[in-house]
C-alpha positions in Angstrom: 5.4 27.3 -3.2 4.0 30.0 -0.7 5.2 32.3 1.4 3.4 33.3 4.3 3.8 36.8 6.3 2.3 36.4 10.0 2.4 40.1 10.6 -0.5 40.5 8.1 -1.4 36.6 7.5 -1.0 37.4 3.8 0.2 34.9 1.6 1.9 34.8 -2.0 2.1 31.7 -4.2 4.2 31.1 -7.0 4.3 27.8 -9.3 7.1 25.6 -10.3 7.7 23.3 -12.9 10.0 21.1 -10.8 10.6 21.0 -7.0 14.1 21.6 -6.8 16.3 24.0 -4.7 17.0 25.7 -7.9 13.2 26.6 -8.9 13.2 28.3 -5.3 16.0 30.7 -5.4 14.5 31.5 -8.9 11.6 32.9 -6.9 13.6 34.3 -4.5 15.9 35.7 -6.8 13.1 37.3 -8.6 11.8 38.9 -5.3 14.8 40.7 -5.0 15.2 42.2 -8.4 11.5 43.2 -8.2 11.5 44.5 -4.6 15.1 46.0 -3.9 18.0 45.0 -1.8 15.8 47.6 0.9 12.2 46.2 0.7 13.1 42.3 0.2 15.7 42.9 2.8 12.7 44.6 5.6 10.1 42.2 3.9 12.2 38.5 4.6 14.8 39.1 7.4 14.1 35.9 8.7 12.4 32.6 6.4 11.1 30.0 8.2 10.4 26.6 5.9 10.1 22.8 6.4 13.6 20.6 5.7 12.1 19.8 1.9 14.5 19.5 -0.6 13.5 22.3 -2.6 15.1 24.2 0.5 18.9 22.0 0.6 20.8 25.1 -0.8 19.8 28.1 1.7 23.0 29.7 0.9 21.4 30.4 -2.7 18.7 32.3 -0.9 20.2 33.6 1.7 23.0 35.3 -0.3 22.7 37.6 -3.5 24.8 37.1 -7.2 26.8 39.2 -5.1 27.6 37.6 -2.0 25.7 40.4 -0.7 23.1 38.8 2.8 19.9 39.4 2.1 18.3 36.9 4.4 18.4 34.2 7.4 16.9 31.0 6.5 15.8 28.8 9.6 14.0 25.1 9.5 11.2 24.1 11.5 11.8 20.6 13.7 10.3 17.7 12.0 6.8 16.9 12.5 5.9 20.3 13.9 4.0 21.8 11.3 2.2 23.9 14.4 5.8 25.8 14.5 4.6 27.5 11.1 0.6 27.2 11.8 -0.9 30.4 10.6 -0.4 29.5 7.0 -2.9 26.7 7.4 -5.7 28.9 6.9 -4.7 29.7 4.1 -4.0 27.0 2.7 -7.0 25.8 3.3 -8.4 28.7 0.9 -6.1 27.7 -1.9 -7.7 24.1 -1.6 -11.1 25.8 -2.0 -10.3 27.3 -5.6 -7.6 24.4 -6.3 -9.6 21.2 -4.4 -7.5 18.3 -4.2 -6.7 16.0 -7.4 -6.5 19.4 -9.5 -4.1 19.6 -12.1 -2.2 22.7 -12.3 -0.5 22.0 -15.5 -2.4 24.4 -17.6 -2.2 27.2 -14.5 -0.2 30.2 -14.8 1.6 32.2 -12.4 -0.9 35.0 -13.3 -3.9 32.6 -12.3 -1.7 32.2 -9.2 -1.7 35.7 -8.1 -5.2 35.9 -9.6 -6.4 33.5 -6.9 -4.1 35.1 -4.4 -5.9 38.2 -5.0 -8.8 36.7 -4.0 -8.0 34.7 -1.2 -5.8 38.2 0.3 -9.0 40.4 -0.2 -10.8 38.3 2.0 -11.8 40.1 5.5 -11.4 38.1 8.4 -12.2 37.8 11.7 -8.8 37.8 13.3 -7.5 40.7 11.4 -10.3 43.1 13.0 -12.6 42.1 9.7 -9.9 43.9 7.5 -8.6 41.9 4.9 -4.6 40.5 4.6 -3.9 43.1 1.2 -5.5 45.8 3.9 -3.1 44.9 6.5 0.1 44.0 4.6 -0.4 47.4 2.5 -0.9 49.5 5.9 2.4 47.8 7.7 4.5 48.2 3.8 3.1 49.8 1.5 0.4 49.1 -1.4 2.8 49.9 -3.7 4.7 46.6 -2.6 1.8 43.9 -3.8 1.4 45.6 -7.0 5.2 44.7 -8.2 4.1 41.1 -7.4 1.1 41.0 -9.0 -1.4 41.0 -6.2 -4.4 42.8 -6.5 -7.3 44.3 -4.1 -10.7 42.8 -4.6 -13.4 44.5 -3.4 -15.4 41.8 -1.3 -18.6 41.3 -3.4 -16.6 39.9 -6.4 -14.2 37.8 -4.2 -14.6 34.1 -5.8 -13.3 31.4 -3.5 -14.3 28.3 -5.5 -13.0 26.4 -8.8 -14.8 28.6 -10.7 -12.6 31.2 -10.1 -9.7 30.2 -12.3 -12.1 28.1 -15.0 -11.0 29.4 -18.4 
């Protein structure tokens, strides 16, 4: 699963066993407890996702344990994945270190954020050639991506390819 932040175009990832509703409000659950009802709050006032059915309990996510809002979950129509476009580009990135047909059964959550290290240290072109970690830490904080694992990279060791992850 990723989450995408157009404000900064950076991206986290997280992997799941299954692809249930339940395995993403475990994420989301465990954004919260790291980040803070304040930060997560700031950070995801509004989630925008496809109609999958890993997303068929919104209330789960949109709620704390405590009944407490924490977010607004919205849907996308069908068929328009241009209504959440900028993440495409990234995605395309992930496919560069994890081509298609790759198994991700022996992958971690710290390769994940490993690659997603990467892949946010990356300058580019539409972000004034700063990178997504640059801009996200600027708008929130640095202190913010460290909680979640996500590292800087300075850009001569950034490895966007399958060797990246090869153990």
């Amino acid at each position: 699963m990723t989450i995408y932040f157009r404000n900064s175009s950076l991206m986290l990832a997280f992997i799941r066993d299954n692809n249930t509703a339940k395995s993403v409000t475990e994420i989301f659950d465990w954004l919260y407890e790291q980040l803070r009802h304040e930060v997560f709050t700031s950070l995801f006032q509004v989630i925008l996702t496809d109609r999958g059915s890993e997303f068929t309990n919104p209330l789960a996510i949109e709620f704390n344990k405590g009944n407490g809002r924490r977010t607004h979950i919205f849907y996308c129509d069908p068929q328009r994945s241009d209504q959440k476009g900028g993440c495409e580009v990234t995605h395309e990135m992930i496919c560069r270190v994890l081509p298609k047909k790759t198994s991700f059964d022996n992958l971690t959550q710290d390769d994940i954020n490993l690659m997603m290290s990467h892949i946010n240290s990356y300058n580019r072109k539409k972000l004034n050639n700063q990178s997504a970690h640059q801009l996200f830490s600027f708008i929130n904080g640095g202190d913010i991506l460290d909680k979640l694992g996500i590292k800087s990279i300075p850009a001569n060791e950034i490895n966007l390819t399958p060797l990246l992850l090869k153990k």
